[in-house]
N, C-alpha and C positions, 0 to 999 in steps of 0.2 A: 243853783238851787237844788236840782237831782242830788250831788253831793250830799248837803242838810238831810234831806230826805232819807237818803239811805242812809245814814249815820243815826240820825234818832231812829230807825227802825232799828238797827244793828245794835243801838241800848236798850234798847225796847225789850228787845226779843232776850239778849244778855240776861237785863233782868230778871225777866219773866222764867226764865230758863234757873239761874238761879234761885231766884224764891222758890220757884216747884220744886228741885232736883237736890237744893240746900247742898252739902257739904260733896255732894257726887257729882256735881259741874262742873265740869273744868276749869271755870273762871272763878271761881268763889274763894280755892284758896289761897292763890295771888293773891286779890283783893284783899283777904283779910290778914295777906303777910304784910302788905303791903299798907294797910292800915295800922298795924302793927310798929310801922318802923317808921311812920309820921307821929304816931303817937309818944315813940321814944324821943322822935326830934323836937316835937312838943314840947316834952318833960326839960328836957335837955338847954334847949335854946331859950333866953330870955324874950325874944320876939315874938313866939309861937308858944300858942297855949297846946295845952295837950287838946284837947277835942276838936279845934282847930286844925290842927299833925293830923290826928287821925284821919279825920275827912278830907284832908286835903290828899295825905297818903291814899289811902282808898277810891280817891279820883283818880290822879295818876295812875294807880294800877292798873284799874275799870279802862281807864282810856287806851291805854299800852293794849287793849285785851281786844277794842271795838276797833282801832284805828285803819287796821289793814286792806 
């Protein structure tokens, strides 16, 4: 359960760091490459809508970024 715990902090804090710091975060513009290139798979793939790609893009990245 500590695990849980310290991983939503660890987005938490991501976040928050984020929205304050916008494009000077370390973690923002992964995210939004990465948002980025679910959105093209979106486009691309008949199974996956584009807004769907994106977000799910931009999860993956977010995650790749709090995991460690």
């Amino acid at each position: 359960m500590n695990g849980n715990d310290d991983l939503a902090a660890r987005a938490k804090s991501e976040l928050s760091g984020m929205a304050k710091q916008g494009m000077d975060h370390p973690s923002t513009k992964p995210v939004l490459i990465g948002a980025g290139l679910g959105a093209v798979a979106g486009a691309l793939l008949p199974v996956v809508s584009l807004p769907a790609g994106l977000i799910v893009g931009a999860g993956i990245a977010f995650w790749q970024r709090i995991k460690k």
